[in-house]
PDB file of N, H, CA, C and O in Angstrom:
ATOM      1  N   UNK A   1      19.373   7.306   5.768  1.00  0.00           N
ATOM      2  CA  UNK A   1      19.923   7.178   7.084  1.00  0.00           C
ATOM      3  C   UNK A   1      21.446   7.384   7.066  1.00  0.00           C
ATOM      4  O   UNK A   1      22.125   7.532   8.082  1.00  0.00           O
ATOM      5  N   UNK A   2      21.985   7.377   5.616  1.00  0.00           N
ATOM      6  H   UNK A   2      21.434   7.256   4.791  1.00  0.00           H
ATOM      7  CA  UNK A   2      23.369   7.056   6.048  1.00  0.00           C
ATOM      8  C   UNK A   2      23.636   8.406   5.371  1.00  0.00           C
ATOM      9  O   UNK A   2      24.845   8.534   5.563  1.00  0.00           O
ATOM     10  N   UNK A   3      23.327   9.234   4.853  1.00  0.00           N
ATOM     11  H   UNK A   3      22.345   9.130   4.696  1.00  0.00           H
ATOM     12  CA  UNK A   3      23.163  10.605   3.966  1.00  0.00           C
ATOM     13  C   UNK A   3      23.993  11.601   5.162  1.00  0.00           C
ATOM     14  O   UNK A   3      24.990  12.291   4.952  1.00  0.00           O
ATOM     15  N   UNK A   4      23.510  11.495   6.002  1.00  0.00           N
ATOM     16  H   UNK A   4      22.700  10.934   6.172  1.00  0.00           H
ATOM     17  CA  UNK A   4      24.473  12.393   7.272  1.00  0.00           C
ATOM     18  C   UNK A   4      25.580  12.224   7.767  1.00  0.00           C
ATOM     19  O   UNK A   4      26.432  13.111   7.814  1.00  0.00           O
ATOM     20  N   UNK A   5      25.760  10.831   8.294  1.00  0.00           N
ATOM     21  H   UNK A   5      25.067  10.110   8.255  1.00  0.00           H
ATOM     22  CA  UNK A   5      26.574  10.794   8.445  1.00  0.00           C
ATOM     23  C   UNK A   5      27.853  11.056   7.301  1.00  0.00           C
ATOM     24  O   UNK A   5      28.808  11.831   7.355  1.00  0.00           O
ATOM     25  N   UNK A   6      27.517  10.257   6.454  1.00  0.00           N
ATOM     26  H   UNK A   6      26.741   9.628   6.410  1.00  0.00           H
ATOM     27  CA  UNK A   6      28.343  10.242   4.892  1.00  0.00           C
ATOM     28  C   UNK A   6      28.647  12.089   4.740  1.00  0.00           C
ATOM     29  O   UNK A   6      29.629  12.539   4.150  1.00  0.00           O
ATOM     30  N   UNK A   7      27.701  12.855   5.330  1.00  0.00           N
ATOM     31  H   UNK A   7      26.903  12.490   5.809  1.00  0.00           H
ATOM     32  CA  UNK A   7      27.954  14.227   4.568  1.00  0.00           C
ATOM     33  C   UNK A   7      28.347  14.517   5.476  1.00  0.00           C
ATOM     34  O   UNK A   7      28.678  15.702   5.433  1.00  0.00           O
ATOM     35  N   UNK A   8      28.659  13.737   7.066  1.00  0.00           N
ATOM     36  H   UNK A   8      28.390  12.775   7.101  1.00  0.00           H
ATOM     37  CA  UNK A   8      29.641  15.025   7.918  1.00  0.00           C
ATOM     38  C   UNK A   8      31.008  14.048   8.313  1.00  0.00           C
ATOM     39  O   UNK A   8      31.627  14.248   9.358  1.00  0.00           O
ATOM     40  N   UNK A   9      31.318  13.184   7.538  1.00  0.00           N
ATOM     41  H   UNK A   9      30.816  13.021   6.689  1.00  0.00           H
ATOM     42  CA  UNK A   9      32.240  12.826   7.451  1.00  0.00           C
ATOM     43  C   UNK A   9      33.371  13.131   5.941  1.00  0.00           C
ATOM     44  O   UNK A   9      34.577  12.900   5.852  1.00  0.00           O
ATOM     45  N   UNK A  10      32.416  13.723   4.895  1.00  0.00           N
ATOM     46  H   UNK A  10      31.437  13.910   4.968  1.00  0.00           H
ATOM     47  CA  UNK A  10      33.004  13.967   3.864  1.00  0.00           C
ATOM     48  C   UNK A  10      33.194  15.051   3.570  1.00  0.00           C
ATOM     49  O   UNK A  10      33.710  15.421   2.515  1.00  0.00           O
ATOM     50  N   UNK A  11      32.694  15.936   4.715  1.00  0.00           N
ATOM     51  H   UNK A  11      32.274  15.636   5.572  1.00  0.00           H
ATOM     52  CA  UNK A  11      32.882  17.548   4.839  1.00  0.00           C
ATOM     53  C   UNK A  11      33.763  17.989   5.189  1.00  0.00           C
ATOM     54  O   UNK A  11      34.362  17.549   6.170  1.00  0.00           O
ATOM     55  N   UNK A  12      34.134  18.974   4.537  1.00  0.00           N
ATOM     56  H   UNK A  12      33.647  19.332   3.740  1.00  0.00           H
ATOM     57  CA  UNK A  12      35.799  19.771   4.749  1.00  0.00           C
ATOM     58  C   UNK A  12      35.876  20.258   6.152  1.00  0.00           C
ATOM     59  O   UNK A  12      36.914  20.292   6.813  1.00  0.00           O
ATOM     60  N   UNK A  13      34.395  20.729   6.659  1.00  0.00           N
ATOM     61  H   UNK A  13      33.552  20.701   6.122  1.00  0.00           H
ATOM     62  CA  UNK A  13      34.322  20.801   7.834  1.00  0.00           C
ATOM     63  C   UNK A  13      35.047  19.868   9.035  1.00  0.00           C
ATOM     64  O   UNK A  13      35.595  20.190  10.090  1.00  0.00           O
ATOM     65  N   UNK A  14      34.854  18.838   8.529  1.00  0.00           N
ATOM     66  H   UNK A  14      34.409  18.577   7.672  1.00  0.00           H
ATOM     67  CA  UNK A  14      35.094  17.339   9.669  1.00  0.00           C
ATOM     68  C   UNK A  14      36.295  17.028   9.172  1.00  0.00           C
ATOM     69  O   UNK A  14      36.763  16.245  10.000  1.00  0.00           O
ATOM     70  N   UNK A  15      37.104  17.181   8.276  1.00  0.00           N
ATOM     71  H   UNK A  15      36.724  17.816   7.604  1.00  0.00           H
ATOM     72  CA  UNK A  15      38.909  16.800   7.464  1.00  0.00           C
ATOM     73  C   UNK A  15      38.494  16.236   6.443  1.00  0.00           C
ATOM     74  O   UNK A  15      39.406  15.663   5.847  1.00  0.00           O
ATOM     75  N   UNK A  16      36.978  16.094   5.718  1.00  0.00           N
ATOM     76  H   UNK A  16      36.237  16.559   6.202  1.00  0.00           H
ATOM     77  CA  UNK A  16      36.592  15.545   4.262  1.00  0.00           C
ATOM     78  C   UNK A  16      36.981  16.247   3.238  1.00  0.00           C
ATOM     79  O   UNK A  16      37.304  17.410   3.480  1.00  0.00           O
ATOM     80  N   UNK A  17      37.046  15.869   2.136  1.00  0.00           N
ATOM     81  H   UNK A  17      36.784  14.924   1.939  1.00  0.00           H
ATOM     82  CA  UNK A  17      38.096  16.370   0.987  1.00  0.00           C
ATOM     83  C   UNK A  17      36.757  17.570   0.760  1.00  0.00           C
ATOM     84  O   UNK A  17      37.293  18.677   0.716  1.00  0.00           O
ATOM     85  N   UNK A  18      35.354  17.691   0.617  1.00  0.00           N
ATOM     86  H   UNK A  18      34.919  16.792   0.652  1.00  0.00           H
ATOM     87  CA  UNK A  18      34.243  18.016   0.243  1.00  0.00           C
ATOM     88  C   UNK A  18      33.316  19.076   0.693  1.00  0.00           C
ATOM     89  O   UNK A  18      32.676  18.904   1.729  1.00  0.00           O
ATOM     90  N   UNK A  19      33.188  20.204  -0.031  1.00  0.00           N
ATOM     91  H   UNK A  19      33.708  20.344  -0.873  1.00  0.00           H
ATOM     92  CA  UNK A  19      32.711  21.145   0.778  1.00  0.00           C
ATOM     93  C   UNK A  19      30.880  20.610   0.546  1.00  0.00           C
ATOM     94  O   UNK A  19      30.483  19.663  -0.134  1.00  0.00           O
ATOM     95  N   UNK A  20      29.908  21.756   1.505  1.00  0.00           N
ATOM     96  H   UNK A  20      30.231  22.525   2.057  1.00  0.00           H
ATOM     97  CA  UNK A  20      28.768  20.543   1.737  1.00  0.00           C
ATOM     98  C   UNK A  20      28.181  20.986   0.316  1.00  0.00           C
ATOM     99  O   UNK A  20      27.193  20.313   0.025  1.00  0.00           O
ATOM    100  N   UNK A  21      28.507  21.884  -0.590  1.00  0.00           N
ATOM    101  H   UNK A  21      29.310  22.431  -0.354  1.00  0.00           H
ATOM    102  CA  UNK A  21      27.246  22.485  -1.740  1.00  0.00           C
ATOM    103  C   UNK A  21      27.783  20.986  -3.218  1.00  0.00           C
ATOM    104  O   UNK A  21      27.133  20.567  -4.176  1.00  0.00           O
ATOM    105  N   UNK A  22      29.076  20.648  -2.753  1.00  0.00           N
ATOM    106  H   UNK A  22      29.603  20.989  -1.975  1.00  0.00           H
ATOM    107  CA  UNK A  22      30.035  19.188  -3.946  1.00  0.00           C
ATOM    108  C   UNK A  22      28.919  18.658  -3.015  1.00  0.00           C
ATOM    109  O   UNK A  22      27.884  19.204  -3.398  1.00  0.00           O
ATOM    110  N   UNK A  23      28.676  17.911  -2.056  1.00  0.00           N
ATOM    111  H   UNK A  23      29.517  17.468  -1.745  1.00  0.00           H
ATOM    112  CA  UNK A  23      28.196  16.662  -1.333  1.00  0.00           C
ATOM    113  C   UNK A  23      26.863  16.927  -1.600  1.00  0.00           C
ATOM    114  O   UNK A  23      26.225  15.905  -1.853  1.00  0.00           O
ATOM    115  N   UNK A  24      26.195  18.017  -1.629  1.00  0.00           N
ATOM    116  H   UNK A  24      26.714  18.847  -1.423  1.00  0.00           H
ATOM    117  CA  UNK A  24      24.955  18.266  -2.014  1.00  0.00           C
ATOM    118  C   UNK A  24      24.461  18.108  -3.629  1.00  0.00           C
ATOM    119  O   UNK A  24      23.358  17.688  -3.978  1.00  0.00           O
ATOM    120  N   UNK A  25      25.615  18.575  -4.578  1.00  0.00           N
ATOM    121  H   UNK A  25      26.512  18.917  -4.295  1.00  0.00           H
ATOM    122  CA  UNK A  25      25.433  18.309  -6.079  1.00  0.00           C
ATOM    123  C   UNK A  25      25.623  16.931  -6.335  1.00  0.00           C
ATOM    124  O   UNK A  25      24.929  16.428  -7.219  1.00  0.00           O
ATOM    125  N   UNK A  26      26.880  15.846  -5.389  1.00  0.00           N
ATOM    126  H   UNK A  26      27.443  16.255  -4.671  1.00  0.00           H
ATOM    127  CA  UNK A  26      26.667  14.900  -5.470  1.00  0.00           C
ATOM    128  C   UNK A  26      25.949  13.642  -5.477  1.00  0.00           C
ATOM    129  O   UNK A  26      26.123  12.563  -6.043  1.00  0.00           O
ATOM    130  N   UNK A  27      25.010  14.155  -4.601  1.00  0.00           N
ATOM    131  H   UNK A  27      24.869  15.032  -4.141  1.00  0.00           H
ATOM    132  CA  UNK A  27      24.048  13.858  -3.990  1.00  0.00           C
ATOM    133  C   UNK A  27      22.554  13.110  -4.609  1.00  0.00           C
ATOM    134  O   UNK A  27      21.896  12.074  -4.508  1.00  0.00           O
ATOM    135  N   UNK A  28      22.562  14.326  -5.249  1.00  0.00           N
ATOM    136  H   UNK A  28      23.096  15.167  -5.332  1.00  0.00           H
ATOM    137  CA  UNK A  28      21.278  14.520  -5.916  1.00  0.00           C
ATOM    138  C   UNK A  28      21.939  13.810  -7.399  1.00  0.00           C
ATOM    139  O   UNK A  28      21.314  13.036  -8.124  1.00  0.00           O
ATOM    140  N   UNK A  29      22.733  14.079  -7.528  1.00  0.00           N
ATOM    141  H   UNK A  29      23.240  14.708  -6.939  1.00  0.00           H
ATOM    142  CA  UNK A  29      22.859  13.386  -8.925  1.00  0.00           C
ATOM    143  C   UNK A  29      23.001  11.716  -8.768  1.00  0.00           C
ATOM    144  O   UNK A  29      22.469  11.040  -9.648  1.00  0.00           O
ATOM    145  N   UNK A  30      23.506  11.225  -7.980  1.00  0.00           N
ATOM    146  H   UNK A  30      23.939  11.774  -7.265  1.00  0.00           H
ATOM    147  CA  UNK A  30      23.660   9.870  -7.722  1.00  0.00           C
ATOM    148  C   UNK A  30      22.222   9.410  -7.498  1.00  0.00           C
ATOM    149  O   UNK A  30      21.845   8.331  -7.956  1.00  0.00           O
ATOM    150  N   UNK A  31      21.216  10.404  -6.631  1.00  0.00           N
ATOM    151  H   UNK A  31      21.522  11.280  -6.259  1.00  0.00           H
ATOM    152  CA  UNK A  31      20.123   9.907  -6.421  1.00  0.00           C
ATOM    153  C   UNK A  31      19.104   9.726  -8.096  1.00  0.00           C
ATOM    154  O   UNK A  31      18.363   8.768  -8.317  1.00  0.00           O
ATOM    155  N   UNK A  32      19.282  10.618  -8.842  1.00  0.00           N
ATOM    156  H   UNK A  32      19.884  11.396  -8.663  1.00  0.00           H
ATOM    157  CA  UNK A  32      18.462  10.857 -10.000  1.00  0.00           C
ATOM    158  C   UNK A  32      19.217   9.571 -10.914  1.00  0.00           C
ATOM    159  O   UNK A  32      18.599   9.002 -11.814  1.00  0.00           O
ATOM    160  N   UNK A  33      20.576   9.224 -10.559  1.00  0.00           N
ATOM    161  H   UNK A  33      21.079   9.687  -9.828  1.00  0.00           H
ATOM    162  CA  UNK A  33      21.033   8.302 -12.009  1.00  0.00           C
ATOM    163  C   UNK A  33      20.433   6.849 -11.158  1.00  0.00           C
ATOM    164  O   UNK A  33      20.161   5.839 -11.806  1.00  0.00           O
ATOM    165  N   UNK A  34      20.309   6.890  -9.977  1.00  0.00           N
ATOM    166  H   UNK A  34      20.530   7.711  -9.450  1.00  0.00           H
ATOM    167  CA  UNK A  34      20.165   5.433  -9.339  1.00  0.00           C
ATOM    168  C   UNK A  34      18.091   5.462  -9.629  1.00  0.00           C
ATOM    169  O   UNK A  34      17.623   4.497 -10.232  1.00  0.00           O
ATOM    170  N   UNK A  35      17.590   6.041  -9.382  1.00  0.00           N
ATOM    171  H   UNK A  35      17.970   6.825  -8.892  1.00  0.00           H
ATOM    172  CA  UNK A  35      16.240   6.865  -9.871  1.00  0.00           C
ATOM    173  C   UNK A  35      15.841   6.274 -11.524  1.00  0.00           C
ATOM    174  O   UNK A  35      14.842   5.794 -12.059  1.00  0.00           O
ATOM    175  N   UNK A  36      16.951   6.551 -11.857  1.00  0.00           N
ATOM    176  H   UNK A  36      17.762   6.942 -11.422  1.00  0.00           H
ATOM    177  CA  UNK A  36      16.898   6.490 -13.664  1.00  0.00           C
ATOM    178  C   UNK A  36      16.947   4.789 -13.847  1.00  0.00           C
ATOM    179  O   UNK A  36      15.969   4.172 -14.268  1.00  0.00           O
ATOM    180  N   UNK A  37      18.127   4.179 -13.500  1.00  0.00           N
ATOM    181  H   UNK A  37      18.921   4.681 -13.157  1.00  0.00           H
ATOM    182  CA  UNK A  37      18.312   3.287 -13.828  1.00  0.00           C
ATOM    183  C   UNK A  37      16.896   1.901 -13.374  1.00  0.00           C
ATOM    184  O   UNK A  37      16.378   1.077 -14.128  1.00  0.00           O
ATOM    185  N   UNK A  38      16.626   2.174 -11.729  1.00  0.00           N
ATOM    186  H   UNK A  38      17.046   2.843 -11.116  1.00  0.00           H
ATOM    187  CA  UNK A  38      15.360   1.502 -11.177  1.00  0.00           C
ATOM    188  C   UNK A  38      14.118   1.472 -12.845  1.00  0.00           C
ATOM    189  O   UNK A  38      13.595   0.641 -13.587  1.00  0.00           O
ATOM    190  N   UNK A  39      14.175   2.540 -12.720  1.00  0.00           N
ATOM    191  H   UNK A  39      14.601   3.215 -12.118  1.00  0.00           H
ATOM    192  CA  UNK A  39      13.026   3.091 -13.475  1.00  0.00           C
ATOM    193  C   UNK A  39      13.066   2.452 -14.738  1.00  0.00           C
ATOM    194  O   UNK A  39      12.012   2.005 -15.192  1.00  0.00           O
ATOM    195  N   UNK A  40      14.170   2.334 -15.404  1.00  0.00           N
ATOM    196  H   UNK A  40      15.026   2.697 -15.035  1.00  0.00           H
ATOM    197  CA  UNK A  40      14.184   1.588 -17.185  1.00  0.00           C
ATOM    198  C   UNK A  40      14.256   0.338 -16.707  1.00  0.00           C
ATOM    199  O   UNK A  40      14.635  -0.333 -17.667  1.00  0.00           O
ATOM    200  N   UNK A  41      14.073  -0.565 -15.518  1.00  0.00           N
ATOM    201  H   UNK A  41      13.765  -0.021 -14.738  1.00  0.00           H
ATOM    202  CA  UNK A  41      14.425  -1.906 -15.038  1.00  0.00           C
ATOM    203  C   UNK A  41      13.247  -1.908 -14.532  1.00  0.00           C
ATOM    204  O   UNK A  41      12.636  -1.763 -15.590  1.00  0.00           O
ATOM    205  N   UNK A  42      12.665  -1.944 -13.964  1.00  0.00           N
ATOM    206  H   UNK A  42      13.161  -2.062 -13.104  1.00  0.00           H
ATOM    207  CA  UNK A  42      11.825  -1.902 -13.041  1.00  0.00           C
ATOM    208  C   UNK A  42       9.607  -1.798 -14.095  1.00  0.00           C
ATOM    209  O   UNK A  42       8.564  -2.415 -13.880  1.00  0.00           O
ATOM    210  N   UNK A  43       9.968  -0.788 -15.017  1.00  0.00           N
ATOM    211  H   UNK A  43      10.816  -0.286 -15.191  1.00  0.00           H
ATOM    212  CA  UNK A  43       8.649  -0.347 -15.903  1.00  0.00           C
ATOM    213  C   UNK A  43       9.248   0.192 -17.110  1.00  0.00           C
ATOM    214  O   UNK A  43       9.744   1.262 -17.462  1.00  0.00           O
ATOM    215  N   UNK A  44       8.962  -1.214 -17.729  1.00  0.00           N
ATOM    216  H   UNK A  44       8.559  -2.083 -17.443  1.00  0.00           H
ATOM    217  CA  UNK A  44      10.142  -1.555 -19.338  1.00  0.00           C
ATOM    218  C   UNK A  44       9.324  -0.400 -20.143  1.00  0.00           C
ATOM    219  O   UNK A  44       9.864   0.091 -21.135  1.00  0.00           O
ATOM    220  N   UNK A  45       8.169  -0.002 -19.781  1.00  0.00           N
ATOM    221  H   UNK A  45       7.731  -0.400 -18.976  1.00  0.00           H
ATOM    222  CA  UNK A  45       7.399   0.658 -20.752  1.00  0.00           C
ATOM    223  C   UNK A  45       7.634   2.283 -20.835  1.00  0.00           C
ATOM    224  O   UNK A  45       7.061   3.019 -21.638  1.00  0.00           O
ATOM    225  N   UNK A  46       8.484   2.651 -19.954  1.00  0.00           N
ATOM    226  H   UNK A  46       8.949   2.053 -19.301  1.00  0.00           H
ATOM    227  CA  UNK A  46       9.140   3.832 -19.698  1.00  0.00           C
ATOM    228  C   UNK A  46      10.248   4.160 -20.936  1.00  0.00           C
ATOM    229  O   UNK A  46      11.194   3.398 -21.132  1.00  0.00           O
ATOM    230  N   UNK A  47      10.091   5.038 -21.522  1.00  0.00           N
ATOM    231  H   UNK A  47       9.323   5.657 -21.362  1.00  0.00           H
ATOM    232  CA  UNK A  47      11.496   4.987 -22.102  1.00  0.00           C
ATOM    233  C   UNK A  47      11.959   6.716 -21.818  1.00  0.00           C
ATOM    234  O   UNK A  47      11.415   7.713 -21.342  1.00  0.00           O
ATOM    235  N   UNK A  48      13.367   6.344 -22.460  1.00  0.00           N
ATOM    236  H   UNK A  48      13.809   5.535 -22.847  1.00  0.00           H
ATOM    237  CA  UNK A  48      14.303   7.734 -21.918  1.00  0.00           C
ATOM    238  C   UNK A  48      13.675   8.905 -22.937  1.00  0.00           C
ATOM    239  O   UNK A  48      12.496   8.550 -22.930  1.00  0.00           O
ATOM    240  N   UNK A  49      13.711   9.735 -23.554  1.00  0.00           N
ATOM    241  H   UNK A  49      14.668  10.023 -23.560  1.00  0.00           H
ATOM    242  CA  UNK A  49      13.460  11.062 -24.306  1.00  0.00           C
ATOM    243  C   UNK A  49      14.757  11.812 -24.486  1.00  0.00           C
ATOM    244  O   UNK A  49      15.817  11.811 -23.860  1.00  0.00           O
ATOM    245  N   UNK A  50      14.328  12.437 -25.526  1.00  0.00           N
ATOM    246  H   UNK A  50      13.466  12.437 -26.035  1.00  0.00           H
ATOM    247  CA  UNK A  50      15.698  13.717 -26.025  1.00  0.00           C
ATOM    248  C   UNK A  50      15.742  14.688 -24.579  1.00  0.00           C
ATOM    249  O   UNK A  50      16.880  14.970 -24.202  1.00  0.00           O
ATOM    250  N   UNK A  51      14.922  15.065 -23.986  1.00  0.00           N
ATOM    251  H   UNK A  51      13.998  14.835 -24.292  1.00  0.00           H
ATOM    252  CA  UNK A  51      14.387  16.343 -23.017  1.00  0.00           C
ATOM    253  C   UNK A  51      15.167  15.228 -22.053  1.00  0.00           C
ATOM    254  O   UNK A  51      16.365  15.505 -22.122  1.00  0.00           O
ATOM    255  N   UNK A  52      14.952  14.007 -21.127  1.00  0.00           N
ATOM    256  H   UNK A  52      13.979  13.782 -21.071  1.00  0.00           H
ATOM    257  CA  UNK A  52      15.630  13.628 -20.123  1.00  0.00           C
ATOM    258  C   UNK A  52      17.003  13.411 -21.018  1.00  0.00           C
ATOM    259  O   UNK A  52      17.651  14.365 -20.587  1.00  0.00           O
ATOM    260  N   UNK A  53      17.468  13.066 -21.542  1.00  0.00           N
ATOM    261  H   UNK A  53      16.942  12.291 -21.892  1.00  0.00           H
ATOM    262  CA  UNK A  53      18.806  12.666 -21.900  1.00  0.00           C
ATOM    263  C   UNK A  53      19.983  14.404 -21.441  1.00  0.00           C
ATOM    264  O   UNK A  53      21.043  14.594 -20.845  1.00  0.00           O
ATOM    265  N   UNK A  54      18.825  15.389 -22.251  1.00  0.00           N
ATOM    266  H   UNK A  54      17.964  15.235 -22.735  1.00  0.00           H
ATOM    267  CA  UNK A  54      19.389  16.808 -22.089  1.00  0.00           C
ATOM    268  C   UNK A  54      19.945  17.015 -20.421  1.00  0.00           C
ATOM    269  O   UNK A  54      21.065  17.168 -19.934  1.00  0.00           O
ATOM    270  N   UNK A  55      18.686  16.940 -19.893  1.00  0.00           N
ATOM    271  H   UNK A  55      17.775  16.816 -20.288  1.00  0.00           H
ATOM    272  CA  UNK A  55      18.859  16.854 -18.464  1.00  0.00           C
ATOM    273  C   UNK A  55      19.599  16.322 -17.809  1.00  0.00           C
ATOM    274  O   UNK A  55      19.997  16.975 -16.845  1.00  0.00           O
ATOM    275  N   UNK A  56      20.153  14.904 -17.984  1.00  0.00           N
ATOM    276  H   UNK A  56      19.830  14.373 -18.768  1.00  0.00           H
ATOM    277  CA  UNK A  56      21.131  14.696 -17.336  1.00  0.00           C
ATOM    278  C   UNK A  56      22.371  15.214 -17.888  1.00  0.00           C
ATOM    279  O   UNK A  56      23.360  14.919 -17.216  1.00  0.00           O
ATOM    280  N   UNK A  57      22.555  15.808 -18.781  1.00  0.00           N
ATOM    281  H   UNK A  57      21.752  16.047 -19.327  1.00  0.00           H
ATOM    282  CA  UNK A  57      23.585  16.556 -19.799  1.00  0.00           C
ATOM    283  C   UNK A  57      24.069  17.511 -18.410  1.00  0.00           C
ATOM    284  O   UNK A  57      25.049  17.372 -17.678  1.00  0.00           O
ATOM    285  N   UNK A  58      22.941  18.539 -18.380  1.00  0.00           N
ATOM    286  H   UNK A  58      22.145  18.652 -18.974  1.00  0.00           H
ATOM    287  CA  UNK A  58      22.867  19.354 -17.679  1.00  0.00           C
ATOM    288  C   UNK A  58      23.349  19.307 -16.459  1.00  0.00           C
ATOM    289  O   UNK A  58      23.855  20.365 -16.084  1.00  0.00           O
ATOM    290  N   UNK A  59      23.364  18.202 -15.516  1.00  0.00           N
ATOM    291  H   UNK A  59      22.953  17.343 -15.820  1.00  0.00           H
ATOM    292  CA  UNK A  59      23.406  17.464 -14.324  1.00  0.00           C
ATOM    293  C   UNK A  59      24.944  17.421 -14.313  1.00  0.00           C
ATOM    294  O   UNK A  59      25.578  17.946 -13.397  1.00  0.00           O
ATOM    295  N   UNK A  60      25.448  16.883 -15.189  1.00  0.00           N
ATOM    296  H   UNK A  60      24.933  16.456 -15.933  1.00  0.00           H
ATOM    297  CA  UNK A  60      26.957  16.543 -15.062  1.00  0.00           C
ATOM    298  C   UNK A  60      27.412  17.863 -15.246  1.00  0.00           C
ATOM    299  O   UNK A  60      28.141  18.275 -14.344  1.00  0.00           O
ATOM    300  N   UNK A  61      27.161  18.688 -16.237  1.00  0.00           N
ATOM    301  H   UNK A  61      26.569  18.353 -16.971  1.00  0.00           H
ATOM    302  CA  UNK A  61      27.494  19.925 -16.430  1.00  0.00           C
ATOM    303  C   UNK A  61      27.334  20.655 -14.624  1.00  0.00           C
ATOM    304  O   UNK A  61      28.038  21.605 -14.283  1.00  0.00           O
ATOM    305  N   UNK A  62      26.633  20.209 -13.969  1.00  0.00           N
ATOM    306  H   UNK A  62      26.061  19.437 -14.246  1.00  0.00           H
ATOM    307  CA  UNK A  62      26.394  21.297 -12.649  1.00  0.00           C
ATOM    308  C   UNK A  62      27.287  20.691 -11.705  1.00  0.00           C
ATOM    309  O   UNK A  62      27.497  21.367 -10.698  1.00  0.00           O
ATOM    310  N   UNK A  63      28.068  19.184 -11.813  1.00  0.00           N
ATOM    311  H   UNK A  63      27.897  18.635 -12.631  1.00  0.00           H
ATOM    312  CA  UNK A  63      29.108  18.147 -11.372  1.00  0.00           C
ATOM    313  C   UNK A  63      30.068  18.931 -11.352  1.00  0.00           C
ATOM    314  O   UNK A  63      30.698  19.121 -10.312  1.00  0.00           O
ATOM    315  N   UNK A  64      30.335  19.476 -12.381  1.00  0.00           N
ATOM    316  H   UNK A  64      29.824  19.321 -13.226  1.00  0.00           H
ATOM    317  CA  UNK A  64      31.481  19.953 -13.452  1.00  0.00           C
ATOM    318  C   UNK A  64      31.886  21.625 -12.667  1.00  0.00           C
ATOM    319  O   UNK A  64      32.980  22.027 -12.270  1.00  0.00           O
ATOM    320  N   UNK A  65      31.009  22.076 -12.660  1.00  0.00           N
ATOM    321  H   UNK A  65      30.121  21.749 -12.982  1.00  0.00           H
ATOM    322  CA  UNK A  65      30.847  23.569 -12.368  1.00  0.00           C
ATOM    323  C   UNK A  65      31.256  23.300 -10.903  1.00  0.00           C
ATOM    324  O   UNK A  65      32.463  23.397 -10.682  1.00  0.00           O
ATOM    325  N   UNK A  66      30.580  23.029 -10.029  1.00  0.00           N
ATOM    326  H   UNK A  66      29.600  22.950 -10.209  1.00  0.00           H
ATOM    327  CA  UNK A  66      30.805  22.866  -8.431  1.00  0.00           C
ATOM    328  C   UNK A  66      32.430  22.358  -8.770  1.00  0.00           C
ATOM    329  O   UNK A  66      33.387  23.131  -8.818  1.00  0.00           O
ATOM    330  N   UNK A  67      32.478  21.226  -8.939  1.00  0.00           N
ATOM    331  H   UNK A  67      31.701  20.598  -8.899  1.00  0.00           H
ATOM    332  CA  UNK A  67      34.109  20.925  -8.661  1.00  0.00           C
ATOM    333  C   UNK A  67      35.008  21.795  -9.469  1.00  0.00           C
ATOM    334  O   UNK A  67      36.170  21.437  -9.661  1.00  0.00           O
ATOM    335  N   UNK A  68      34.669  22.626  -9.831  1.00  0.00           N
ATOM    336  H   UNK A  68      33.725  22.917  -9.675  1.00  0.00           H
ATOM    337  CA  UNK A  68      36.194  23.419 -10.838  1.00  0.00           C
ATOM    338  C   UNK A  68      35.891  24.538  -9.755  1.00  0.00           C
ATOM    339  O   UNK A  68      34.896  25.038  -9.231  1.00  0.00           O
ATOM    340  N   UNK A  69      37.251  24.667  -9.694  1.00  0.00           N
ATOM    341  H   UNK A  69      38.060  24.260 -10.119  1.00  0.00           H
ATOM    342  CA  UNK A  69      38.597  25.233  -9.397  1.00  0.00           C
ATOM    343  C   UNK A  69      38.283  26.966  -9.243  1.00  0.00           C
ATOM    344  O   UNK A  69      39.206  27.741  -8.994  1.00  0.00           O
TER     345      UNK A  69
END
């Protein structure tokens, strides 16, 4: 519910520092680490892997890419 507003107030469009494809990479990554964390709390029997660890490697790496310059 608050995903819209938050993205048309943080849009360069509206005077937000953030163009919408940053608010969109942001997005999704906050959702997958908040995702992650539920998940090792929540069903102890879950554990992380080499393959997800990569992945979020990857994730910050696509953080990284959108915000440069």
């Amino acid at each position: 519910m608050l995903q819209v507003p938050a993205n048309r107030i943080g849009s360069n469009l509206h005077g937000g520092p953030f163009t919408l494809v940053q608010l969109k990479v942001l997005q999704e990554v906050i959702t997958l680490a908040v995702f992650t964390i539920f998940t090792l709390i929540a069903f102890k029997h879950e554990a992380l892997k080499w393959n997800h660890a990569l992945a979020g490697v990857f994730l910050v790496a696509a953080v990284w890419l959108v915000f440069k310059k």
